[in-house]
C-alpha positions as CSV (number, residue, x, y, z in Angstrom):
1,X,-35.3,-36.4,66.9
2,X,-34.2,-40.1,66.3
3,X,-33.0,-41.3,69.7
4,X,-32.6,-44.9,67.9
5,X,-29.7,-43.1,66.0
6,X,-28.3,-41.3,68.7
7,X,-28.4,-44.8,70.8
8,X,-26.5,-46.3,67.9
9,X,-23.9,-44.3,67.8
10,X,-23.7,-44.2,71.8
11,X,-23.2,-48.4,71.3
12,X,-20.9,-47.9,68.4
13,X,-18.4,-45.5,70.4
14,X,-18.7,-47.8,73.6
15,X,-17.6,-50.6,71.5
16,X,-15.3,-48.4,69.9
17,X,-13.7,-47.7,73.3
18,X,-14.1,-51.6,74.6
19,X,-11.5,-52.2,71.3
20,X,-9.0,-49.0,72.3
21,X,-8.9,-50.5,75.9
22,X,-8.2,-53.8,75.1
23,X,-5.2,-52.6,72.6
24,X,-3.9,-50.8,76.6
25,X,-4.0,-54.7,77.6
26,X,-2.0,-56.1,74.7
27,X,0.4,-52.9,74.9
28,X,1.2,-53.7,78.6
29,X,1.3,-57.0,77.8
30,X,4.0,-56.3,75.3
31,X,5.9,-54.3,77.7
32,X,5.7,-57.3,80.3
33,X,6.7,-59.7,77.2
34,X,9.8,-57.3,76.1
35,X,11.5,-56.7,79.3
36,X,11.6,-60.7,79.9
37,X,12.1,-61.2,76.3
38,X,9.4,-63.6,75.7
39,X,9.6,-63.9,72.5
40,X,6.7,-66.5,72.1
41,X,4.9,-64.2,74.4
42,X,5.3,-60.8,72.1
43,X,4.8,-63.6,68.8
44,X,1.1,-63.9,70.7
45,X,0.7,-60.2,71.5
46,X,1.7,-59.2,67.9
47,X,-1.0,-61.3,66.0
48,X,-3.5,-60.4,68.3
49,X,-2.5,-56.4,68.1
50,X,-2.9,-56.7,64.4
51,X,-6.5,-58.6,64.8
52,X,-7.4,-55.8,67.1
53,X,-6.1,-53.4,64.4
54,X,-8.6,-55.0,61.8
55,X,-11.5,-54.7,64.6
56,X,-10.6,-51.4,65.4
57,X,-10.4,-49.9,61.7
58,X,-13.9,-51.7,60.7
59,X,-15.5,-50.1,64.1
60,X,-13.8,-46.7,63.0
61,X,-15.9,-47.3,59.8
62,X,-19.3,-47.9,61.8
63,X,-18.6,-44.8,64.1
64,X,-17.9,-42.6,61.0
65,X,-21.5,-44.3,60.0
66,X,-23.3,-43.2,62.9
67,X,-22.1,-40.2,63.3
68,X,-22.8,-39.2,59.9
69,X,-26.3,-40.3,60.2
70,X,-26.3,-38.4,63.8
71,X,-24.9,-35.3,62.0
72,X,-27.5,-35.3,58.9
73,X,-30.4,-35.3,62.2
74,X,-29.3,-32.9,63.5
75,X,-28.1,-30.5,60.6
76,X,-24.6,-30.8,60.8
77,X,-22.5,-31.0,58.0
78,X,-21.1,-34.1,57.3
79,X,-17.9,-33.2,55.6
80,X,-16.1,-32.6,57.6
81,X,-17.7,-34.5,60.3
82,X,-18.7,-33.0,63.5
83,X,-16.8,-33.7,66.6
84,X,-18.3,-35.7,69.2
85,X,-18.5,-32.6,71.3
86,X,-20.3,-30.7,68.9
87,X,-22.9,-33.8,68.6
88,X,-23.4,-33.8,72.1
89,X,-24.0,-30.3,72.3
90,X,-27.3,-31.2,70.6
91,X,-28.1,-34.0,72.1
92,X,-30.5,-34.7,74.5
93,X,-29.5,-34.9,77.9
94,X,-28.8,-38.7,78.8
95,X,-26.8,-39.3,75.5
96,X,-25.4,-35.6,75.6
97,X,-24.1,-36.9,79.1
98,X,-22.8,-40.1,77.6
99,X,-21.3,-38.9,74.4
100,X,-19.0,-36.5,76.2
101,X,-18.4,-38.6,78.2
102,X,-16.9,-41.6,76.3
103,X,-15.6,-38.2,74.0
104,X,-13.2,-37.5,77.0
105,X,-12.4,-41.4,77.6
106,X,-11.4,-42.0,73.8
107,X,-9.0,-38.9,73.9
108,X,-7.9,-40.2,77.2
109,X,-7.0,-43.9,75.6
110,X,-5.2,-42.3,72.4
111,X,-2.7,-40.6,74.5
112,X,-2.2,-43.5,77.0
113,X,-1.8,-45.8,73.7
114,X,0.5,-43.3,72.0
115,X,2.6,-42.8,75.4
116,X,2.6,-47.2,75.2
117,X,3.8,-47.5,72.2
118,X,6.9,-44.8,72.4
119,X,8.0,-47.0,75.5
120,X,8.1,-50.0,73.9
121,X,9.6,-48.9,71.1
122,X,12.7,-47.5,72.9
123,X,12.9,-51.1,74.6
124,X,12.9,-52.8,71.3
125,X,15.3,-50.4,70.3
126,X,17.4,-51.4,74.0
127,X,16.7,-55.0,73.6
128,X,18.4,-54.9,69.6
129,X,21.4,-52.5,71.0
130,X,22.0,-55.5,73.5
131,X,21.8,-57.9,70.6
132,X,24.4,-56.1,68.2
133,X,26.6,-55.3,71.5
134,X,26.6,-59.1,72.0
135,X,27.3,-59.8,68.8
136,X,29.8,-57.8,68.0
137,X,31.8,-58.7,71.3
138,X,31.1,-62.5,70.9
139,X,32.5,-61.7,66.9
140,X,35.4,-59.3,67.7
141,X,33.3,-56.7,65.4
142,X,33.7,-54.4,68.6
143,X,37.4,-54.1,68.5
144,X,37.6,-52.4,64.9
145,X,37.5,-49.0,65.3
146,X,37.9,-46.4,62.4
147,X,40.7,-45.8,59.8
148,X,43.5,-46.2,63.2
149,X,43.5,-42.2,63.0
150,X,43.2,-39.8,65.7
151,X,40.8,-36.8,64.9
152,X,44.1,-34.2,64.9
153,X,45.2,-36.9,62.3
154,X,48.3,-39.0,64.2
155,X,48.2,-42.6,63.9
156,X,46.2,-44.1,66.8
157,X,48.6,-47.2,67.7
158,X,45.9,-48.6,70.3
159,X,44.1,-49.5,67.5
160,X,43.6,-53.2,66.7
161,X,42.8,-54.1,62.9
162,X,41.8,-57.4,63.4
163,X,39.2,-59.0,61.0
164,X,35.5,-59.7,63.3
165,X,35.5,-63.3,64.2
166,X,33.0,-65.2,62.0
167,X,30.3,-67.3,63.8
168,X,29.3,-71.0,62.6
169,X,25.6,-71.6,62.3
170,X,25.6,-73.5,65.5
171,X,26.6,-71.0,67.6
């Protein structure tokens, strides 16, 4: 057995997870940036999110690498490739140990990163509500409502028809 490979691939995942827990960092960070509204803040986070997305798919590339080259060792079949599991089934024991490890960890970091993301997403989608509610009331937009119909279909006289105000550029 190639332990040189095996090590590879152990210091391919490592890195691998390094790259998922620093995208954790920039996701908080995010969520820090959103709920104070720091724009120049999430401006920051964004470009370095989408630098970490170019890291994180070339290292995706090396791991598929390694663990095609682990696979072929140790006679697995290399399409589809072999879970990390079933690598460090035949492993031996340090790197077995290691590769599970850091197997569980990864798993572990896609769900906390998935989780991230769906709770900054609803408070971009807060943050733009607030906008268009401010908007609209600052505009008038908020007081046209409808046709002026009721849903039994009488006339709704509560109903004011006026145009939206319109807002100069220096407002």
């Amino acid at each position: 057995m190639d332990i040189v490979l095996v090590a590879k691939l152990a210091t391919n995942l490592e890195n691998h997870l390094e790259r998922y827990q620093k995208l954790v960092n920039f996701l908080d960070m995010e969520k820090k940036y959103l709920l104070n509204l720091n724009l120049e803040g999430l401006s920051m986070t964004s470009q370095a999110k989408e630098e970490l997305g170019r890291d994180i798919q070339s290292g995706i590339n090396l791991l598929i690498n390694s663990l095609s080259d682990v696979a072929l060792m140790l006679g697995l079949p290399i399409n589809p490739h072999p879970t990390l599991a079933e690598v460090a089934n035949l492993c031996p024991s340090p790197y077995a140990n290691k590769i599970n490890d850091m197997s569980i960890t990864l798993t572990r970091l896609k769900n906390v990163i998935l989780r991230e993301n769906e709770v900054n997403r609803q408070f971009v989608q807060q943050a733009l509500n607030l906008v268009n509610g401010s908007i609209n009331a600052l505009t008038g937009a908020d007081q046209i409502k409808g046709d002026g119909y009721r849903q039994d279909g009488t006339k709704d006289q509560g109903v004011k028809k006026s145009r939206p105000t319109k807002l100069s550029k220096e407002v």
